[in-house]
Structures are given as structure tokens and as C-alpha cells.
Rosetta silent file (secondary structure, phi, psi, omega in degrees, C-alpha in Angstrom):
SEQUENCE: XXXXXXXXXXXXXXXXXXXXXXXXXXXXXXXXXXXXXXXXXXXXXXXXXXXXXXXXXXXXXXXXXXXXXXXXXXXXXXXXXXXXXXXXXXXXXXXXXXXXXXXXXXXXXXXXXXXXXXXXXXXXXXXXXXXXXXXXXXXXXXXXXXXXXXXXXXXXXXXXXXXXXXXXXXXXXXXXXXXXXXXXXXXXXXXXXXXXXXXXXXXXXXXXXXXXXXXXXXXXXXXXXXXXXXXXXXXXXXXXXXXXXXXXXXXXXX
SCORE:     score description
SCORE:     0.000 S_00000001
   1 L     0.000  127.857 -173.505  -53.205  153.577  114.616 S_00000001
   2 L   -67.126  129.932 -171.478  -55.959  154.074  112.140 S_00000001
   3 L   -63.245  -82.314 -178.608  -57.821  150.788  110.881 S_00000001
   4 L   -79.495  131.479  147.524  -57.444  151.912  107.277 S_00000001
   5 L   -14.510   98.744  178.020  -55.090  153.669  104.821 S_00000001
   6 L    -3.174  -68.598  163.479  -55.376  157.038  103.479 S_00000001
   7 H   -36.951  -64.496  160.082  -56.470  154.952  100.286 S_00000001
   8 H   -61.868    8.117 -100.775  -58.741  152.867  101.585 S_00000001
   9 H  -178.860  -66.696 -169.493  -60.096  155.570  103.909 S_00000001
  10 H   -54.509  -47.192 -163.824  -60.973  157.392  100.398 S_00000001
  11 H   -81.666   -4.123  172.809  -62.712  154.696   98.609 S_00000001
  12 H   -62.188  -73.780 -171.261  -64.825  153.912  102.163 S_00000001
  13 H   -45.906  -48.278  161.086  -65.615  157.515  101.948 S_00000001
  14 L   -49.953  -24.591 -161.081  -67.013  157.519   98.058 S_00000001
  15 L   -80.233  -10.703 -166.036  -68.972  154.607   98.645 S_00000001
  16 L  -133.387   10.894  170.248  -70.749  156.450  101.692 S_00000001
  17 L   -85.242  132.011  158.991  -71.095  159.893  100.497 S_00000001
  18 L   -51.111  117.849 -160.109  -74.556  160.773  100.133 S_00000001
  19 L   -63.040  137.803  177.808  -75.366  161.008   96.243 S_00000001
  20 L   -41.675  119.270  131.299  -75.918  165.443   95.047 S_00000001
  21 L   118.869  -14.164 -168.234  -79.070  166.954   96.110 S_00000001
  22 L   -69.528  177.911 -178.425  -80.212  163.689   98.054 S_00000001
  23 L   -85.627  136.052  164.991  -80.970  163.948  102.081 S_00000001
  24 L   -54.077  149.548  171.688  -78.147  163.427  104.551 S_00000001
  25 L  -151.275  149.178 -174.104  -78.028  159.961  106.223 S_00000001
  26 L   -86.024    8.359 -154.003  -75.925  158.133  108.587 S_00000001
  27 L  -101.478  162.901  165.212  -76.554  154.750  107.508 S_00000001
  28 L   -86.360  124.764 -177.496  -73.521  153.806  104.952 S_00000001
  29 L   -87.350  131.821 -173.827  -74.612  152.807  101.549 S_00000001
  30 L   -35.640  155.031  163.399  -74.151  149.208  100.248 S_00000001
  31 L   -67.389  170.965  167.557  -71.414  148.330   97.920 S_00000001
  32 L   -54.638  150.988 -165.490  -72.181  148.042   94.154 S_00000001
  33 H   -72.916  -48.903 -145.919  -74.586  144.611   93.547 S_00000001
  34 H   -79.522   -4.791  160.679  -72.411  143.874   90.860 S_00000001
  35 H  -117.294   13.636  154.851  -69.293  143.302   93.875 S_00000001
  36 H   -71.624  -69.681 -179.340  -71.419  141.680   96.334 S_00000001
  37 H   -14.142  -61.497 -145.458  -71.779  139.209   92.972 S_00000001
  38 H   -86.678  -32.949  160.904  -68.734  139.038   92.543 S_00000001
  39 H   -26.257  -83.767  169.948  -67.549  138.345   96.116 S_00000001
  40 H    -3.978  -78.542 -159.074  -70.721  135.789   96.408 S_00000001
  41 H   -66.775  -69.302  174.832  -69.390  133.632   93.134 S_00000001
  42 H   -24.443  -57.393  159.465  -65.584  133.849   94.190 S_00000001
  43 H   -45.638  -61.977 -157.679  -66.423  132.293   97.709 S_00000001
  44 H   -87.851   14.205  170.014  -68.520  129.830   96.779 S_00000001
  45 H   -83.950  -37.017 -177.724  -66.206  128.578   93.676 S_00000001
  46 H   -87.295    9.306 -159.455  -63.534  128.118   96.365 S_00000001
  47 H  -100.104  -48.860  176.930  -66.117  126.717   98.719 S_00000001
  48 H   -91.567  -29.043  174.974  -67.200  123.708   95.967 S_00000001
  49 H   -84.202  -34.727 -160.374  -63.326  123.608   94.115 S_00000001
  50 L    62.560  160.831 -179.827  -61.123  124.370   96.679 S_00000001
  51 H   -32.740  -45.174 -139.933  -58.179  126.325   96.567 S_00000001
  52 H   -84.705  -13.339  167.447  -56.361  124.235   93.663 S_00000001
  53 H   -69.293  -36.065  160.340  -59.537  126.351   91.585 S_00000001
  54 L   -34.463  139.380  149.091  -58.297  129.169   92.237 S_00000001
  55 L  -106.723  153.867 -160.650  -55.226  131.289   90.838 S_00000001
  56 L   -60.967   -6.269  168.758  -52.990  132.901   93.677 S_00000001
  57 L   -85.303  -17.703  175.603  -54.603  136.060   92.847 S_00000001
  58 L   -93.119  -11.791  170.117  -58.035  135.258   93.468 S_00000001
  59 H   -77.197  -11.548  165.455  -56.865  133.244   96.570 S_00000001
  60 H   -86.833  -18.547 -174.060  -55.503  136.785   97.620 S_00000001
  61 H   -61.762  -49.225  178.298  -58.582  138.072   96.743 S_00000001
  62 H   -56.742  -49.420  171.589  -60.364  136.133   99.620 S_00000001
  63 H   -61.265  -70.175  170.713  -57.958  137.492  102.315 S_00000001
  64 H   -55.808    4.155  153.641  -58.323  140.564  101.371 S_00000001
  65 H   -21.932  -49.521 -157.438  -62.433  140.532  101.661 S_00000001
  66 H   -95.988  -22.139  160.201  -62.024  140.466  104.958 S_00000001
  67 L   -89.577   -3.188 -149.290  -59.632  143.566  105.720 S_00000001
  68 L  -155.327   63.894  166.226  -61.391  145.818  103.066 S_00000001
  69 L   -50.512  -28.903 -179.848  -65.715  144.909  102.997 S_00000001
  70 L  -132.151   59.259 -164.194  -66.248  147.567  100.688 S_00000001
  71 L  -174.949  141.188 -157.195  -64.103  147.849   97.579 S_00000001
  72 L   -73.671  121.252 -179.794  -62.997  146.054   94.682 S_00000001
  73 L  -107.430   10.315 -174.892  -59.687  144.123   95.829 S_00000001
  74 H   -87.423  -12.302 -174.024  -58.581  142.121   92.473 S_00000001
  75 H   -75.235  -64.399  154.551  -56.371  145.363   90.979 S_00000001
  76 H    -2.434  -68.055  170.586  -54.839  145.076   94.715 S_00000001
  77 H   -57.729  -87.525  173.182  -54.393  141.187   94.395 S_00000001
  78 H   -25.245  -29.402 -175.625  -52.823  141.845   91.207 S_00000001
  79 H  -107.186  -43.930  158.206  -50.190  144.489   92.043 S_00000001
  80 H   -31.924  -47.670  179.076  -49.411  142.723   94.918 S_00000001
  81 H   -84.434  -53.040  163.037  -48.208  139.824   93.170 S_00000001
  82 H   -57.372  -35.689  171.081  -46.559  141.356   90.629 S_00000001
  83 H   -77.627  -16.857  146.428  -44.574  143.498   93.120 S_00000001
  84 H   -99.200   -3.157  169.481  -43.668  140.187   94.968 S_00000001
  85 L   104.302  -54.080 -164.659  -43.436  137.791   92.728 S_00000001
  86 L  -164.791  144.233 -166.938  -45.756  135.063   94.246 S_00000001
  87 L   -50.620  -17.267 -163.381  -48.399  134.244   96.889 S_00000001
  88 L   -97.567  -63.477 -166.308  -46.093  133.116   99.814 S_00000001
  89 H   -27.170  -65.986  179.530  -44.015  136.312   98.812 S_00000001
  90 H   -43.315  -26.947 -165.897  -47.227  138.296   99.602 S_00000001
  91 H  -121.833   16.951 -164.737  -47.828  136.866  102.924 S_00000001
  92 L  -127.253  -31.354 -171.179  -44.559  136.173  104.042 S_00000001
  93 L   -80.631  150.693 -143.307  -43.395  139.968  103.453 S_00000001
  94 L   -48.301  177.945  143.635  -42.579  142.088  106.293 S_00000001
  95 H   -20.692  -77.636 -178.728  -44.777  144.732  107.584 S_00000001
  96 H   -64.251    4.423 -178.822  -42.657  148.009  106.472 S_00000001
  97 H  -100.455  -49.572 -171.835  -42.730  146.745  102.772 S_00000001
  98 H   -70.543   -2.888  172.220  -46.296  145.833  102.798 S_00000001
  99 H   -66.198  -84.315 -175.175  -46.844  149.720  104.329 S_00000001
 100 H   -14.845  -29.827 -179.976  -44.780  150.938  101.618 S_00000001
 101 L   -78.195  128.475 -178.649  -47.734  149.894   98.918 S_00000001
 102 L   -70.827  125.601  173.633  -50.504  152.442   97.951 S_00000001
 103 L   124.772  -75.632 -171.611  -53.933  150.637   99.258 S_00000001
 104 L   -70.467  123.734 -160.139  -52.619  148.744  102.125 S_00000001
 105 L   -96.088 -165.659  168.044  -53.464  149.685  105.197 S_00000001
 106 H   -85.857   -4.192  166.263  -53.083  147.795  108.849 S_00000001
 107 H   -68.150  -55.076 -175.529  -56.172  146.676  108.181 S_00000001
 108 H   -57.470  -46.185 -164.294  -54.547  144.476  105.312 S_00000001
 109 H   -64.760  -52.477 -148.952  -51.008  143.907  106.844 S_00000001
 110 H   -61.714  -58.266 -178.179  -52.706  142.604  110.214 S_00000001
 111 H   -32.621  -54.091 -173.302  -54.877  140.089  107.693 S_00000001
 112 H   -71.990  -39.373  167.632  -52.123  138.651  105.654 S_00000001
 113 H   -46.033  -27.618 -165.356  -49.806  138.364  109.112 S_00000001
 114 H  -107.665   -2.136  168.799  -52.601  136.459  110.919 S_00000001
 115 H   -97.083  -13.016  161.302  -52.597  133.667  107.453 S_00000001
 116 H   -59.103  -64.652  172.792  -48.791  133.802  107.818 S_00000001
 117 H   -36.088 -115.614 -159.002  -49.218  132.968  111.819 S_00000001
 118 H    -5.515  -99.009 -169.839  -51.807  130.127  110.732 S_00000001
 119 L   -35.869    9.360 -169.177  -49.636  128.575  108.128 S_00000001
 120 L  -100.454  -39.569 -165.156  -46.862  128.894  110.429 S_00000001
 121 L  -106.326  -16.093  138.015  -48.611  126.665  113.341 S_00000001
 122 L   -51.896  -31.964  177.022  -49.984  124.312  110.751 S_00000001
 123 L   -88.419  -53.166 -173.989  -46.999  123.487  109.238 S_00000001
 124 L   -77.722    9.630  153.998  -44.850  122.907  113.048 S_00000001
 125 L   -87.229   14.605  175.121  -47.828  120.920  114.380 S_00000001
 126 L   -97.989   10.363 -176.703  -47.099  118.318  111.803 S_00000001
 127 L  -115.090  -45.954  175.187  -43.553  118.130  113.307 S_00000001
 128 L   -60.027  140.702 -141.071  -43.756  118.827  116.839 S_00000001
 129 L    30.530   45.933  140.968  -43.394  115.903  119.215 S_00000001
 130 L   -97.625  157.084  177.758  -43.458  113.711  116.733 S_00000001
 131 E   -69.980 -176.317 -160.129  -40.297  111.685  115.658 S_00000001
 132 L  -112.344  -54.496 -166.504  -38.255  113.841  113.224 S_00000001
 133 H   -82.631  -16.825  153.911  -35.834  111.650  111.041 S_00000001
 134 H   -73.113  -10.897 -164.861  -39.356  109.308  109.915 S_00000001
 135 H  -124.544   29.766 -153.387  -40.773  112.546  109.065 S_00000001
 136 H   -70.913  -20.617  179.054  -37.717  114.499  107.253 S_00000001
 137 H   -63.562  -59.178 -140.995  -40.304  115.925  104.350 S_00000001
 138 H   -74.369  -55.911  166.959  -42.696  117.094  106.640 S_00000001
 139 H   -55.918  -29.813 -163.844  -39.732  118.991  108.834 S_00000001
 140 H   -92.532   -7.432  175.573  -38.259  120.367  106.124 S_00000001
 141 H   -96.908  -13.358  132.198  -41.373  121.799  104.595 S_00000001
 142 H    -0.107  -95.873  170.920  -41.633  123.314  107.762 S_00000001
 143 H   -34.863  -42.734  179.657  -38.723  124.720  107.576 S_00000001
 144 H  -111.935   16.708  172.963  -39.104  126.344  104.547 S_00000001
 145 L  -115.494   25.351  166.976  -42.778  127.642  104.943 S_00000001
 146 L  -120.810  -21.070 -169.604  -41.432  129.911  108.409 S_00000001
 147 L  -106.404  -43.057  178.744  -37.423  130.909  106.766 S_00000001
 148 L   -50.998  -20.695  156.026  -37.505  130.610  103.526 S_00000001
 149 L  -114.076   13.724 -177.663  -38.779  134.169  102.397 S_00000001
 150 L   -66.856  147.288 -144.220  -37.857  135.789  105.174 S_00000001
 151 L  -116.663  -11.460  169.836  -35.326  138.961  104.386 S_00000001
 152 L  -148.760  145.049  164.525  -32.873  138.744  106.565 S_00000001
 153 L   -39.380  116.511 -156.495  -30.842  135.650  108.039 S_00000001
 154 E  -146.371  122.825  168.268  -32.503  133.879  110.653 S_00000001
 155 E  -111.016  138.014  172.023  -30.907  130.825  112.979 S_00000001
 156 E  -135.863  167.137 -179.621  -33.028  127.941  114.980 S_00000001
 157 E  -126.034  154.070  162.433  -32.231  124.868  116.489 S_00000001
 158 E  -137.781  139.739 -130.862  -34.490  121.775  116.956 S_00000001
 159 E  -121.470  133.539 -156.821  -33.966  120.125  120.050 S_00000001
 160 E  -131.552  141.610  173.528  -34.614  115.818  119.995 S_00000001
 161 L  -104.449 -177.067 -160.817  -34.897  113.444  122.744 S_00000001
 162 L   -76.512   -1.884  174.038  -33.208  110.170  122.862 S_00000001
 163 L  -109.553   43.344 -171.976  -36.022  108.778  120.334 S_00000001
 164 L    17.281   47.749  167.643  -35.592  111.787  118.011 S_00000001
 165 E   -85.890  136.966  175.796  -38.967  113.387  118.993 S_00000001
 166 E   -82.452  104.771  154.654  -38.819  116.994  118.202 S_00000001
 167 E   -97.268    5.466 -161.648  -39.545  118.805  121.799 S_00000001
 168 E  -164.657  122.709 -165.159  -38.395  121.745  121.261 S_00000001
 169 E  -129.040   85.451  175.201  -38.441  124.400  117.895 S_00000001
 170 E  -117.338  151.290  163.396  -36.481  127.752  119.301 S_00000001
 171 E   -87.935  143.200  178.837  -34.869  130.891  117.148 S_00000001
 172 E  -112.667   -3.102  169.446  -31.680  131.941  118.464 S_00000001
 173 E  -154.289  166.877  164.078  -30.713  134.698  116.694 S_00000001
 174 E  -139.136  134.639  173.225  -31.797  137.103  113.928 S_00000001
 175 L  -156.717  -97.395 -175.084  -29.323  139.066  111.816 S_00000001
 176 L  -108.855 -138.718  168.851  -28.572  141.314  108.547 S_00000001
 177 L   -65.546  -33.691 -163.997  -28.691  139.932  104.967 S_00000001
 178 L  -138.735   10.545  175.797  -25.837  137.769  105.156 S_00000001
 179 L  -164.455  152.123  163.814  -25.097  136.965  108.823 S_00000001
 180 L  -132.277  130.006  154.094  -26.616  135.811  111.904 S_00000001
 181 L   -59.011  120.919  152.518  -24.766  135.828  115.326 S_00000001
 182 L  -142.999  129.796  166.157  -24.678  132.345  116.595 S_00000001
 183 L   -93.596  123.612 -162.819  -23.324  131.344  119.824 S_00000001
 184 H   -69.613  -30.219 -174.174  -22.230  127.601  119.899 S_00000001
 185 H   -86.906   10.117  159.720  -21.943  127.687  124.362 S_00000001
 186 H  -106.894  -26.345  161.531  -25.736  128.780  124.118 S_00000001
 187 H   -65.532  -61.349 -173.789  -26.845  126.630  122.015 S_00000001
 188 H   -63.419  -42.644  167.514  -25.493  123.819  124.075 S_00000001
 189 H   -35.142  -63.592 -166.987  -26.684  125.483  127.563 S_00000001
 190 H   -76.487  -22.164  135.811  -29.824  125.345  126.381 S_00000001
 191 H    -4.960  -77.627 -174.580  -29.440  121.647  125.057 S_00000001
 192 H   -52.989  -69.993 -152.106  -28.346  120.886  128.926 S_00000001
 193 H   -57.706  -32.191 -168.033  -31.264  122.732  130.001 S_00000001
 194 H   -75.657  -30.532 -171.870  -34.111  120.791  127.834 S_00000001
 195 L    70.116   47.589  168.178  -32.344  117.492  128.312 S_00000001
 196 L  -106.578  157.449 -164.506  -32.028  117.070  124.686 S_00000001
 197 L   -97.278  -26.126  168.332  -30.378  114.579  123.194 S_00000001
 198 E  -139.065  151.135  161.382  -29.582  115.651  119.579 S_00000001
 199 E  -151.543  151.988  176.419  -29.987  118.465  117.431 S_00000001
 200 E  -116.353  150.367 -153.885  -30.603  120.005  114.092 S_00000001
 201 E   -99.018  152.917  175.035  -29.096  123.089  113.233 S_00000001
 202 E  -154.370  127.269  152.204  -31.516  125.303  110.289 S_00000001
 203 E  -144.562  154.380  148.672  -30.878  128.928  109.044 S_00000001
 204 E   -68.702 -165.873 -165.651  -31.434  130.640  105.723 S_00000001
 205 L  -144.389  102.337 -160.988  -30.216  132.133  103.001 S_00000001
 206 L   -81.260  -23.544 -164.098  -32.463  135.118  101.851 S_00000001
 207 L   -67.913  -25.088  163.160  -30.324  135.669   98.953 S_00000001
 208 L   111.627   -4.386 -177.228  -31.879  132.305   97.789 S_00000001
 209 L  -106.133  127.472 -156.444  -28.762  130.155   97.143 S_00000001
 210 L  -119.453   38.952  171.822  -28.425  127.829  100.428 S_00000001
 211 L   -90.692  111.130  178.765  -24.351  127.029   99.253 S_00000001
 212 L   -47.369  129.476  177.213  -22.996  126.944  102.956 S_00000001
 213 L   -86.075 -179.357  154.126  -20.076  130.079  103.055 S_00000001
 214 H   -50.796  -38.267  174.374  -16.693  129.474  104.918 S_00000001
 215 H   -59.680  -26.938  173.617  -18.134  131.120  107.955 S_00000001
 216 H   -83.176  -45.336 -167.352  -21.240  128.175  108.119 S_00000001
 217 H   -38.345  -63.912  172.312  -19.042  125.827  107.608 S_00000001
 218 H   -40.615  -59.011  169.971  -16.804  126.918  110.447 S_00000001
 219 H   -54.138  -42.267 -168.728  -19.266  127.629  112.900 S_00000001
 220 H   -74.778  -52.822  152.827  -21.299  124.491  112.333 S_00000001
 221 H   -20.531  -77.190 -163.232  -17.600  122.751  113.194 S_00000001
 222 H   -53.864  -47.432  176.870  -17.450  124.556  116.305 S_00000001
 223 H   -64.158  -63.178  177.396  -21.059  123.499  117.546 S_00000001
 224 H   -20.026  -64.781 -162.177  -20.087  119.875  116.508 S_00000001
 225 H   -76.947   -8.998  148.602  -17.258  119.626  118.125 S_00000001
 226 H   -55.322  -40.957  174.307  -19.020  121.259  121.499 S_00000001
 227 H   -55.515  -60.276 -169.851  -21.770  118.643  120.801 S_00000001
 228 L   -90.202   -6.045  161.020  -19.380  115.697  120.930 S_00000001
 229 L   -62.019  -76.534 -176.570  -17.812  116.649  123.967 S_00000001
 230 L   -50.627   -9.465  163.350  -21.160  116.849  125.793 S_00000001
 231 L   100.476    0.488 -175.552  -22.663  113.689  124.691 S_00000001
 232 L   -94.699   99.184  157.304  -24.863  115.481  122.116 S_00000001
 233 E   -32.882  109.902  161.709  -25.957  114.313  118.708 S_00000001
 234 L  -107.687   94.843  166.526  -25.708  116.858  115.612 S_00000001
 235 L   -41.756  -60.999  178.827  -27.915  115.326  112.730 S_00000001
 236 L  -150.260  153.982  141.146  -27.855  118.117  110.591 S_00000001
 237 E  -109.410  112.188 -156.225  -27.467  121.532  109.493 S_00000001
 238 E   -98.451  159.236 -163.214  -29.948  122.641  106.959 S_00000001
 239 E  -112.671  119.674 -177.308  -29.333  125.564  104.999 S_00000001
 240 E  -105.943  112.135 -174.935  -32.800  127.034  103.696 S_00000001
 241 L   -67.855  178.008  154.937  -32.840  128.652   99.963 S_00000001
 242 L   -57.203  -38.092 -179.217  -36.043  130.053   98.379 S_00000001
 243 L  -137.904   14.430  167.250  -37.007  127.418   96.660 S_00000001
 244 L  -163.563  170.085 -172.832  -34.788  124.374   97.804 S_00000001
 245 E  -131.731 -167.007 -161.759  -32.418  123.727  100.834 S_00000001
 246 E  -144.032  145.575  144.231  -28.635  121.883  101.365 S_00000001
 247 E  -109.098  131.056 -162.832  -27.744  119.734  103.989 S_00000001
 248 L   -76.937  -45.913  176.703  -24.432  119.466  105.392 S_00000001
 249 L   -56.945  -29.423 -155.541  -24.825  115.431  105.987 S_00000001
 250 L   -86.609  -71.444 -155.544  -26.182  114.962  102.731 S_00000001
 251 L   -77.359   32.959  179.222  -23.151  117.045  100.970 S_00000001
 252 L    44.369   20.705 -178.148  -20.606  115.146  103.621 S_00000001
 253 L   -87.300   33.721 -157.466  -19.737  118.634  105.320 S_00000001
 254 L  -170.866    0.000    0.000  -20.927  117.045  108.673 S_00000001
């Protein structure tokens, strides 16, 4: 697979073509001074301001630096955001979409994928083994910085020990826009197997509204009532929207 994009591939190629009538040379010629400058000043404003100086396009600006050394990346930043909406959009969106864009290559995808990974294992190490229900913000923003822009329906369980330390964060299915498969005797098998003691149920809602259908409802019923046979605690089942989530204890469906 080719490091860069056709696009990016071109504007490599201007920047290193040997200027008419001059001698060939292999060495690659520097970018323009004035976008090492501008690089230079960009860093070190978020280097003395932090981030919160920043607007999400120049904080895309920085990631992209680093897949693309030689080419002006704020029109990039910029269309990006407008064609998603918002920075976690940008870094949260799959692979084949982020293809789909004129510019972005696999140099670019692989970048934004490995600050999605990061923020991913930053956000569950402030929840794993730790208890869960002193720490319900912290889980739930969790929650909603690995499901919430995600494009299709996605179910996990989180699996609690008899002090309601989270030991265990697994997904058990993935499935279209509007469904996920979930099996209620696999969920509990693995329960059995972990020796957990409780659990909360989490999926999403890509459409962005996290109002539980008849079919959650139902299902989350079945896993209960599998739960209380077996000696197993269900806290909750959180429902994750785009930009807020529902809980079935909180809204008595549980």
C-alpha cells in the first residue's frame, strides 16, 4: 500500500522537482520558509497555551504535520471539518470514509487512527480496575469517547467484582445501523467465566437519539432475568447518543 495519496504524491512531487534549466539533484528541496514558519509558530503556541488555544482546526493541523512534512495542511483541516462536522467526528471516522476524501492518504488515516487508539486507552485507564459506581462520570465519558460516533451499532459489557471494580471492558457484538446481535447465554458464560459479580450493559445509537426501542427494552429483560437466576447483578444499561446517553435505571426501565 503506498504511504501517500495520488494527491499528496503530487504536491511531494512539485515541491521536489528540480526548478527549469537548473541541474538535476537527488536531494529533495525544502518546503517554503514561509511553512516551516508557520508550522514553527503553530507548535510552539500549543506548546506555551495548550490545546484550549487552539481551534479544532489548527489542533487538526498538528496531526496532520506529522503524516504530510511537506505541504500546507490548514485547507485539509478545514474541509475535513466541515465534511464531519467536528474534531472527534474527524478522528473517530472510519477508514473507507476518510479514503473517500481527495488529499488523504494512509499516511493520514493511519495518523488520525493512532490519536483515536490513544484517546481510546486514556479514557479506559481512568476506569479500569478502579471502582465503577464512585466513578460513574469518568465511565461514562468513556463510554462515549470509544461508541459514541461510531456508525454502526456496537454492544459491550463491563464486567464488576463483588466491590464493583471494573475487571473486565469486552465488545460482544458489532452490527448494522440499527441493530446489534446480542446473545444474553453468552453474555452470562462469560460472566461465569471471569467470576464477575455484576454488570453493565452499554451500546449505541449512531442515529444519535439513545431512546431505548422495544427490541432494547426486551432484550435487556431477557439478560436481567438470566442475571437473577445466576446470582448476577445488572446495574445498568446505558444507551450511548452523540452527544448525551439514557440509562435504563435512571428512566426506571431496569
Amino acid at each position: 500500500m503506498p504511504l501517500f495519496s495520488p494527491a499528496e504524491d503530487d504536491v511531494l512531487a512539485q515541491l521536489t522537482a528540480p526548478s527549469p534549466g537548473s541541474a538535476p539533484s537527488s536531494a529533495p528541496r525544502k518546503p517554503p520558509s514561509y511553512m516551516a514558519d508557520h508550522r514553527a509558530r503553530l507548535r510552539d503556541r500549543f506548546m506555551s497555551a495548550g490545546a484550549s488555544a487552539l481551534p479544532d482546526y489548527e489542533l487538526l493541523e498538528l496531526i496532520l504535520f506529522r503524516a504530510v512534512p511537506r505541504q500546507d495542511m490548514k485547507p485539509l483541516a478545514r474541509r475535513l471539518m466541515e465534511i464531519f462536522g467536528d474534531f472527534n467526528r474527524v478522528i473517530s471516522a472510519s477508514p473507507a470514509r476518510l479514503a473517500a476524501i481527495d488529499g488523504v492518504g494512509p499516511a493520514i488515516i493511519c495518523e488520525l487512527k493512532v490519536v483515536e487508539a490513544a484517546a481510546h486507552r486514556l479514557a479506559r485507564a481512568r476506569v479500569i480496575q478502579r471502582p465503577v459506581l464512585s466513578g460513574w462520570d469518568a465511565l461514562l465519558d468513556y463510554c462515549h469517547a470509544v461508541m459514541a460516533h461510531q456508525e454502526t451499532e456496537a454492544f459491550r459489557v463491563l464486567f464488576l467484582d463483588r466491590k464493583n471494580v471494573l475487571i473486565a471492558d469486552e465488545l460482544q457484538g458489532t452490527g448494522t445501523v440499527d441493530h446489534v446481535p446480542v446473545y444474553p447465554r453468552e453474555i452470562l458464560r462469560r460472566a461465569l467465566e471471569l467470576n464477575a459479580s455484576a454488570l453493565i450493559l452499554v451500546h449505541n445509537h449512531p442515529s444519535g437519539d439513545p431512546t431505548p426501542s422495544e427490541a432494547d427494552i426486551t432484550m435487556t429483560a431477557r439478560i436481567a432475568e438470566g442475571a437473577a437466576i445466576m446470582g448476577l447483578t445488572i446495574h445498568d444499561h446505558i444507551i450511548i447518543g452523540k452527544s448525551r446517553e439514557l440509562s435504563f435505571r435512571s428512566a426506571g426501565l431496569l
